[in-house]
C-alpha positions as CSV (number, residue, x, y, z in Angstrom):
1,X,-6.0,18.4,-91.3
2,X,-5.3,18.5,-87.6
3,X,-5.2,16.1,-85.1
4,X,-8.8,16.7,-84.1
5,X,-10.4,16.4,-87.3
6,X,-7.8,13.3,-88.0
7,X,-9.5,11.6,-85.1
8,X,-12.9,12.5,-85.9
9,X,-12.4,11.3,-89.9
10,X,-11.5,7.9,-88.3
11,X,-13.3,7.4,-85.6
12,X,-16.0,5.3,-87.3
13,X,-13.8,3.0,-89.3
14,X,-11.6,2.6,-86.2
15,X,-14.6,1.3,-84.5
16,X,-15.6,-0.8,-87.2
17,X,-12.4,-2.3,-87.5
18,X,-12.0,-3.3,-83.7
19,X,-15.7,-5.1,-83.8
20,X,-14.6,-7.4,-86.5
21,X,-10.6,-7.7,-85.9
22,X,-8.6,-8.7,-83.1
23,X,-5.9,-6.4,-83.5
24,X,-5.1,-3.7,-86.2
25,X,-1.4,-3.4,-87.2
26,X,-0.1,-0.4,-89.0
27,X,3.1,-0.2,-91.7
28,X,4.7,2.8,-92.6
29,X,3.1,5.1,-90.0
30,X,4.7,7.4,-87.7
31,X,2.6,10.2,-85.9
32,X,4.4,13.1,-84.5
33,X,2.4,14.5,-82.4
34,X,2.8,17.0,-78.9
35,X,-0.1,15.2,-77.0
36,X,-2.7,13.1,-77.9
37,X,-5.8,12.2,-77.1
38,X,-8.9,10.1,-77.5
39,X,-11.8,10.1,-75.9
40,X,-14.8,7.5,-76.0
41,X,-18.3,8.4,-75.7
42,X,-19.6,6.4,-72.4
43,X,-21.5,3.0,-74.2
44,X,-19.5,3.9,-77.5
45,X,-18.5,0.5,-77.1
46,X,-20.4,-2.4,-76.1
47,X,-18.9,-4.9,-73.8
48,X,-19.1,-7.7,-76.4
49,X,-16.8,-5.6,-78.3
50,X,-14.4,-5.7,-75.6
51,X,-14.4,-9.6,-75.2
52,X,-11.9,-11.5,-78.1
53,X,-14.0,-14.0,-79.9
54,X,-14.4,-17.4,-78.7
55,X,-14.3,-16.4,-74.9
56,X,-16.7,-16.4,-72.6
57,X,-18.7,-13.6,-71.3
58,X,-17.6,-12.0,-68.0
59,X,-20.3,-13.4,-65.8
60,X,-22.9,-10.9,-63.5
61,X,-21.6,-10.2,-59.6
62,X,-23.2,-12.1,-57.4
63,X,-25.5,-10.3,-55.2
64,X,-25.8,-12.9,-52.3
65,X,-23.1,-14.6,-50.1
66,X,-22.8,-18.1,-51.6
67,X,-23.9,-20.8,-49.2
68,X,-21.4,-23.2,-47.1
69,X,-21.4,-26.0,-44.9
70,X,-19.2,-25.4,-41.7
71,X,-18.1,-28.1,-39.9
72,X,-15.9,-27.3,-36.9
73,X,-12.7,-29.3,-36.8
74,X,-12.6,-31.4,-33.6
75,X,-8.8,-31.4,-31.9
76,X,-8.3,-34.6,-30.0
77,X,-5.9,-34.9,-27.2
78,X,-3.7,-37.6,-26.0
79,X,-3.6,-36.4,-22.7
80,X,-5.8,-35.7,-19.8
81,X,-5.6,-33.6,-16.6
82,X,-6.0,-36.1,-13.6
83,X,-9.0,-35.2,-11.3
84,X,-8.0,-34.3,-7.5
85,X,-10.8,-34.1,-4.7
86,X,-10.6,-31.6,-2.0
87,X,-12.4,-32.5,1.3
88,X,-13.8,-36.0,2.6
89,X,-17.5,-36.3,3.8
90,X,-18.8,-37.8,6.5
91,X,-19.1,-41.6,4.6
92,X,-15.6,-40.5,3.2
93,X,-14.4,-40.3,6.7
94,X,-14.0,-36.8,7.0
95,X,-16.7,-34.3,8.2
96,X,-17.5,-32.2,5.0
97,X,-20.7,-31.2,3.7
98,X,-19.7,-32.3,0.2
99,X,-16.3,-33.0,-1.5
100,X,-15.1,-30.7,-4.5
101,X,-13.3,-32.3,-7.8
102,X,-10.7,-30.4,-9.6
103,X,-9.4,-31.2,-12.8
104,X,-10.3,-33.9,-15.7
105,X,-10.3,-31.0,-18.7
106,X,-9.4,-33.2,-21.8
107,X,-8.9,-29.9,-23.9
108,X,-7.7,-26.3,-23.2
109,X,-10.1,-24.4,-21.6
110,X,-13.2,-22.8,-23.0
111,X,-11.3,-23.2,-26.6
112,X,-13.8,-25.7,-28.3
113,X,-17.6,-24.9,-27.1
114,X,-18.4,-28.7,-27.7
115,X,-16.1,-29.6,-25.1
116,X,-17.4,-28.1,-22.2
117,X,-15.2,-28.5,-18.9
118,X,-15.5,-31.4,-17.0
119,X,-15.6,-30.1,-13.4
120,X,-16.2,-26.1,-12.9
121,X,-13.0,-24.6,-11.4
122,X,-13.4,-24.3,-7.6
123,X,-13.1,-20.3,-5.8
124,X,-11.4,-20.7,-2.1
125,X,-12.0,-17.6,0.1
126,X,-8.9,-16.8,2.2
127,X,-8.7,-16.2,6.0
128,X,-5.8,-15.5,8.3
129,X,-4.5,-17.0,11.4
130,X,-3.1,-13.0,12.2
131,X,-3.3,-9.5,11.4
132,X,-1.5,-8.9,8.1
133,X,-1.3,-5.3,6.0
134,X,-4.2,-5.0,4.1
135,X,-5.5,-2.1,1.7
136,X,-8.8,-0.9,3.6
137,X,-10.6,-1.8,0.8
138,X,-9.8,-5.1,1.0
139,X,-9.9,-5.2,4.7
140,X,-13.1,-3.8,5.2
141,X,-15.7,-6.8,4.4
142,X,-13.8,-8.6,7.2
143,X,-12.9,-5.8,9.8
144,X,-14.9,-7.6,12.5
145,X,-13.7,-10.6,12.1
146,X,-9.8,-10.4,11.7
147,X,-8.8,-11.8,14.5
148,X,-11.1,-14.7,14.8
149,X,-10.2,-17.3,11.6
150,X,-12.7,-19.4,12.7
151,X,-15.5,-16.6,12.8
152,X,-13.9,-15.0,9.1
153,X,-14.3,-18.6,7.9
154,X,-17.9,-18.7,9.0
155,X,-18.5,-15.2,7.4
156,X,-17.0,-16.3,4.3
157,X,-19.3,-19.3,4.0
158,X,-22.9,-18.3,5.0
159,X,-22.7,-14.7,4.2
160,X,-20.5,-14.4,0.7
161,X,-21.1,-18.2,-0.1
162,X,-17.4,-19.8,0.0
163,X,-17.2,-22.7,-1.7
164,X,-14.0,-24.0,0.4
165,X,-11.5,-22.3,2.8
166,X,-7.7,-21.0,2.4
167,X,-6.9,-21.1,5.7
168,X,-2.8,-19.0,5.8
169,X,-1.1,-19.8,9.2
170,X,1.1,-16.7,8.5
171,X,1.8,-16.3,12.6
172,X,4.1,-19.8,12.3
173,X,6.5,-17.6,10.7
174,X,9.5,-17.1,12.5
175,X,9.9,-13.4,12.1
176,X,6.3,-12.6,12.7
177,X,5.0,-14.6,15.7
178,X,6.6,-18.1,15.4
179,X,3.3,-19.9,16.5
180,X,3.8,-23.3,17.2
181,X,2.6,-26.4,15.1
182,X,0.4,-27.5,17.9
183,X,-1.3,-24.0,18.3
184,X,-1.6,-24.1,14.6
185,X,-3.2,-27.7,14.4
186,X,-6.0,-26.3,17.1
187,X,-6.7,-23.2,14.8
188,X,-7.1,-25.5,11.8
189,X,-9.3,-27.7,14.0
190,X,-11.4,-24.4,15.3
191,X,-11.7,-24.0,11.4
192,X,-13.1,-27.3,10.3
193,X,-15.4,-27.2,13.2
194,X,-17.5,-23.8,12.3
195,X,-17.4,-24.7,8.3
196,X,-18.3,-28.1,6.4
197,X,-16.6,-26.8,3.4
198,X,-13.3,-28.4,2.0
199,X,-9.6,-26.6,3.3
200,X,-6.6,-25.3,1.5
201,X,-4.1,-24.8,4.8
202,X,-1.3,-22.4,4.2
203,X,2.3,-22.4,5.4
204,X,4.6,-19.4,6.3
205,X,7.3,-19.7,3.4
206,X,10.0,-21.2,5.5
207,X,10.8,-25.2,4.4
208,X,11.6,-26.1,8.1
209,X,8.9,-24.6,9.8
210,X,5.8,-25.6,6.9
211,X,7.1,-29.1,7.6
212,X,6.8,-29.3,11.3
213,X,3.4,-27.6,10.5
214,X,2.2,-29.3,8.0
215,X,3.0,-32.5,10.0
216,X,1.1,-31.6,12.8
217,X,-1.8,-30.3,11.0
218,X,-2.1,-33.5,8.9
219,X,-2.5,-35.8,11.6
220,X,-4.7,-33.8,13.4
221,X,-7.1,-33.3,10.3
222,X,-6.1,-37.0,9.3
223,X,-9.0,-38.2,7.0
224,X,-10.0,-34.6,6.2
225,X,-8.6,-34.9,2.7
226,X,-7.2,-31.0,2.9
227,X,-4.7,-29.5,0.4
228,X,-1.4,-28.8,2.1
229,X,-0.1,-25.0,0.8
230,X,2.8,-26.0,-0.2
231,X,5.7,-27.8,-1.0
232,X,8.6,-26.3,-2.9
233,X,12.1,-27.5,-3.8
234,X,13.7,-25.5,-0.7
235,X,12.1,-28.4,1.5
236,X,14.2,-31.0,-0.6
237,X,16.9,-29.0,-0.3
238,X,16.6,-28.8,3.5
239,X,15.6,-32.7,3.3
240,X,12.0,-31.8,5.2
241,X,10.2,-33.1,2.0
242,X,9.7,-36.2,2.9
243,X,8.3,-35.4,5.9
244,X,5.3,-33.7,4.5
245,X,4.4,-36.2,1.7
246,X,4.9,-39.0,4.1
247,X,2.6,-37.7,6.5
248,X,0.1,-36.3,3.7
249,X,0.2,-40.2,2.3
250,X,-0.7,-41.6,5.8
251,X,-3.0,-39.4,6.9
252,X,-5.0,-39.1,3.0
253,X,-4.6,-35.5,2.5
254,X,-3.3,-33.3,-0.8
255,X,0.3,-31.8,-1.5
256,X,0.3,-28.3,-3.3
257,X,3.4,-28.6,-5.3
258,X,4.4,-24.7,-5.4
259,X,7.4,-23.8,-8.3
260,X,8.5,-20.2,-10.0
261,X,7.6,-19.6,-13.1
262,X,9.6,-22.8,-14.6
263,X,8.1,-25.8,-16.0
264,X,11.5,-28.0,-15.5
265,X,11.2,-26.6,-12.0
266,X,7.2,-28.6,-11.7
267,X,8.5,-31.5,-13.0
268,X,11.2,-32.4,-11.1
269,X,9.1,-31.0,-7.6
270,X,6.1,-33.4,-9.1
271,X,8.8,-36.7,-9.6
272,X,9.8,-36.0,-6.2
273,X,6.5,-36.4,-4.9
274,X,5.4,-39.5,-7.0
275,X,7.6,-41.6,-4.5
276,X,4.8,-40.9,-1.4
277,X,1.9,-40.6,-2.3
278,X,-0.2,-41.3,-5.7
279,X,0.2,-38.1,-8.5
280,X,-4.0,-37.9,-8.0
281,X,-2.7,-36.4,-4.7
282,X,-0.7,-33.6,-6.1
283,X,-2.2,-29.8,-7.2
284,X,0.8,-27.9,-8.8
285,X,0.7,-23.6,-8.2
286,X,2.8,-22.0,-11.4
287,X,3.2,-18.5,-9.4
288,X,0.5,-16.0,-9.9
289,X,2.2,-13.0,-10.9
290,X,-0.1,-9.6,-10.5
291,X,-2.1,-8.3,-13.3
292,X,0.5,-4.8,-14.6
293,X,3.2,-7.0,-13.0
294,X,4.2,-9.7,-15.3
295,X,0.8,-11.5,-15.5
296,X,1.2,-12.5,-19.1
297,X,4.2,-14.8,-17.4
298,X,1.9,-16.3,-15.5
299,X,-0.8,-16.8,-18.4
300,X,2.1,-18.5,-20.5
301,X,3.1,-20.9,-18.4
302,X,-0.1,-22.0,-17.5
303,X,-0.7,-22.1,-20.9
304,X,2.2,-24.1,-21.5
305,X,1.5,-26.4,-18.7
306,X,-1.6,-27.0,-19.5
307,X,-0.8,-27.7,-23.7
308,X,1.8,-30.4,-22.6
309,X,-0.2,-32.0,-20.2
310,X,-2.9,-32.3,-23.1
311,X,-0.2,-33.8,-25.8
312,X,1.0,-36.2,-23.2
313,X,3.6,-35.1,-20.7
314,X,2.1,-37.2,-17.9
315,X,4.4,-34.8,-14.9
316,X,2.4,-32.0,-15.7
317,X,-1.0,-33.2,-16.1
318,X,-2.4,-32.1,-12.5
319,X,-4.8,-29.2,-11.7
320,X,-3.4,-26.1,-11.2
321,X,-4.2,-23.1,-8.9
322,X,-3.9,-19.4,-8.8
323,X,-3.5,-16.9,-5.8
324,X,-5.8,-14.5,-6.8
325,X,-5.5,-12.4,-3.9
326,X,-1.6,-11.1,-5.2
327,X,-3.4,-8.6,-7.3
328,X,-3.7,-6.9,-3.9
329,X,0.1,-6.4,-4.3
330,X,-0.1,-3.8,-7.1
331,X,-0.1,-0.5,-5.6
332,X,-2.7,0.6,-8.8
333,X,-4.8,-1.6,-6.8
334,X,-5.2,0.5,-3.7
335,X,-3.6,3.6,-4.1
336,X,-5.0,7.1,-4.4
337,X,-5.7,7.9,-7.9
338,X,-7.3,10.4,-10.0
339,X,-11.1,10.1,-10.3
340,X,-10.9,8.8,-13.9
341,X,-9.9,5.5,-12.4
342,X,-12.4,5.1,-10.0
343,X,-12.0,4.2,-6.0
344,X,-9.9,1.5,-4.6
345,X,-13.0,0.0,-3.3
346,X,-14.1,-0.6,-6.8
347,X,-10.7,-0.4,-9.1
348,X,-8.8,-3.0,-6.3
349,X,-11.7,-6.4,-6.5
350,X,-11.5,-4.9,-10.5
351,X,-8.2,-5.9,-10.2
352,X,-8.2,-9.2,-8.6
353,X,-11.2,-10.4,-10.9
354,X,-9.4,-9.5,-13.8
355,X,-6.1,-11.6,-12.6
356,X,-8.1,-14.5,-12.1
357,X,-10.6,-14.0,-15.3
358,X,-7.2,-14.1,-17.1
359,X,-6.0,-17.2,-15.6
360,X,-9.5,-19.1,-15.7
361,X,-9.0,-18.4,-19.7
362,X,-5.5,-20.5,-19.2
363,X,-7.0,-23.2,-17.7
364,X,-6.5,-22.7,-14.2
365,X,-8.7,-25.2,-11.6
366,X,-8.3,-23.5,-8.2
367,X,-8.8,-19.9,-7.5
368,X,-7.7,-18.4,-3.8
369,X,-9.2,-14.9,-3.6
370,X,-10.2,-12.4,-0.8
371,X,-13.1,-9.7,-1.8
372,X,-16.6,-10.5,-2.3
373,X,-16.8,-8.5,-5.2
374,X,-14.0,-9.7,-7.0
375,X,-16.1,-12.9,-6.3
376,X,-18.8,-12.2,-7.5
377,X,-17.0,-11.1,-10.8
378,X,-14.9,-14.2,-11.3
379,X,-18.7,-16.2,-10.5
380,X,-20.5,-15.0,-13.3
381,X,-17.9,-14.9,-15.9
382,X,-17.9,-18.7,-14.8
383,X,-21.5,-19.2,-15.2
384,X,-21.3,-17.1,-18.4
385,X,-18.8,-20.0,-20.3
386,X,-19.4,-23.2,-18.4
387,X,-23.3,-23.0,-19.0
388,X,-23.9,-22.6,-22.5
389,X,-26.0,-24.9,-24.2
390,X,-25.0,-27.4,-26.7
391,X,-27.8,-26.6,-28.8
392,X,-27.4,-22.9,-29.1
393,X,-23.8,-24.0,-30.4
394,X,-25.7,-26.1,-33.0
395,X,-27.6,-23.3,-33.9
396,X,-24.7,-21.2,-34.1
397,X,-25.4,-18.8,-31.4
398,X,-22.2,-20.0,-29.2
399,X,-20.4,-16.1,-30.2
400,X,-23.3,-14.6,-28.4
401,X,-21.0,-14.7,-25.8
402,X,-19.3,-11.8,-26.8
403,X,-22.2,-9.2,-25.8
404,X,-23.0,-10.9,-22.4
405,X,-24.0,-8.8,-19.7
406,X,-21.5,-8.8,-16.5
407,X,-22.6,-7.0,-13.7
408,X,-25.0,-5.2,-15.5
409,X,-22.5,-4.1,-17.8
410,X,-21.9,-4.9,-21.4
């Protein structure tokens, strides 16, 4: 008999034996055999067969999801970003339209759709005291106005809607024009006198000349409640920082604390400063590092700044602010490029919206930018995650986020 007909003779019995018996054991039995074989009719056995007895029967797949409860876990945090304002109204005893709040945010931003932020970050448009190189198209909004600050600073306000001003005094600069602090005092004041709109007043870089600025400029503003740009270590090094946050103390105005990268750096700057004048006072710039040129630095330590602050690290729980308008240093910005990347008119406010998008997400407060469109950009991603209602989170809906239209573009 071969194989074959072996299998076939006991087939049946073999089946009959594993219905009834858990398992079969043979003695005395060797098979030689080159290859074997068997096959099963599909159904031959029935599951039941399968299952040993006493155990339970496989149960059927499920054909619907099974039904949970999700209840968000809610994070809370020691610490709390202090709230600055920028710009005193008339009852305040300044001359502003309306004063703007910065900080508060008791979580990191737009992480937890329950907490929504507690004062919408604040877009200053910048204007310059002189002609500096500019890419054409970020130049060209303001080629009329370039060498009038006060008339850019009108422009920027009634026709593209600026919030508050960056007003650079680059000309004090000692290897560009060396303006005076007096003749820089009377541009500031030309300023404040064609807009109602809080300032941000920018130095030249150079610790001895921002001081003699900045001093002049403060007591000529006094009341004003601007925010001094900035203060750095140098000027404790040359031993003009006391200068400046003695005369921002007297005169109520803010101190932009400005450090590299370096949260040891912010801290120490920030401890300095708590001796003149109250840490509601004090903004603190991180360095704004251009998007293709080390932005994720600057997203990190924002990131980090802001995640200490939260846990309880009082020295860095200020606002902070971003200058925007360095995305204007990368030459993808503005430089010829093949037509797959689109103009510089368009690809350069891409740019800068997308530096400052990135930095919102971080947690940043203050946002100094220069083109309109990159504006407009940075305005409606705003409105897309500081306006979402509570009850559409309730409901759920809150990732419908994901799919919203910007700029007509999903």
């Amino acid at each position: 008999m071969n194989g074959r007909d072996l299998v076939g003779a006991l087939g049946p019995e073999l089946l009959a034996l594993l219905r009834t018996a858990g398992r079969i054991e043979l003695e005395g039995f060797s098979l030689e055999l080159d290859e074997l074989e068997f096959r099963l009719p599909h159904g031959a056995l029935a599951p039941a067969a399968l299952v040993p007895p006493g155990a339970e029967a496989v149960p059927e797949r499920p054909s619907d999801l099974l039904e949970a409860e999700y209840v968000p876990e809610r994070t809370e945090y020691p610490g709390r970003i202090r709230e600055v304002v920028l710009g005193a109204t008339r009852r305040e005893g300044g001359s502003r339209a309306r004063a703007l709040t910065v900080g508060g945010a008791e979580a990191p931003a737009f992480s937890l759709f329950d907490r929504p932020i507690v004062n919408r970050p604040v877009i200053s448009m910048d204007v310059f005291d002189t002609r500096v190189p500019m890419p054409k198209a970020l130049r060209a909004p303001f080629e009329e106005v370039r060498d009038d600050p006060a008339a850019w600073a009108r422009l920027n306000v009634h026709q593209f809607g600026a919030k508050a001003i960056t007003v650079h005094l680059l000309s004090t600069d000692p290897l560009i024009k060396n303006t005076s602090p007096r003749k820089a005092a009377a541009t500031v004041e030309e300023v404040l006198q064609a807009v109602d709109v809080p300032l941000i007043i920018g130095g030249c870089g150079d610790p001895r000349k921002d001081a003699d600025v900045f001093f002049e400029v403060a007591a000529m503003a006094s009341g004003e409640r601007l925010l001094l740009n900035s203060v750095t270590l140098e000027m404790a090094t040359a031993k003009t920082l006391e200068k400046v946050a003695r005369a921002a103390a007297e005169h109520g105005h803010n101190l932009l604390a400005f450090t590299g990268l370096e949260l040891n750096d912010a801290k120490e700057l920030n401890r300095r400063l708590y001796e003149y004048v109250p840490p509601e006072q004090i903004v603190m710039d991180l360095t704004t590092v251009a998007l293709g040129y080390g932005l994720e630095y600057s997203f990190s330590i924002h990131e980090r700044a802001r995640q200490a602050a939260l846990m309880g690290d009082a020295e860095l729980q200020h606002p902070t602010i971003s200058g925007s308008t360095n995305a204007w240093s990368a030459r993808e910005a503005w430089m010829p490029m093949p037509p797959t990347y689109g103009g510089p008119e368009r690809r350069g406010p891409l740019w800068e919206a997308e530096t400052a998008i990135a930095l919102l997400l971080a947690g940043v407060d203050i946002f100094m930018m220069s083109h309109p469109a990159a504006i407009g950009a940075m305005r409606e991603a705003l409105d897309v995650l500081t306006s979402w209602p509570l009850e559409e989170v309730a409901e759920g809906r809150a990732n419908d986020w994901v799919t919203a239209a910007i700029g007509g573009e999903t």
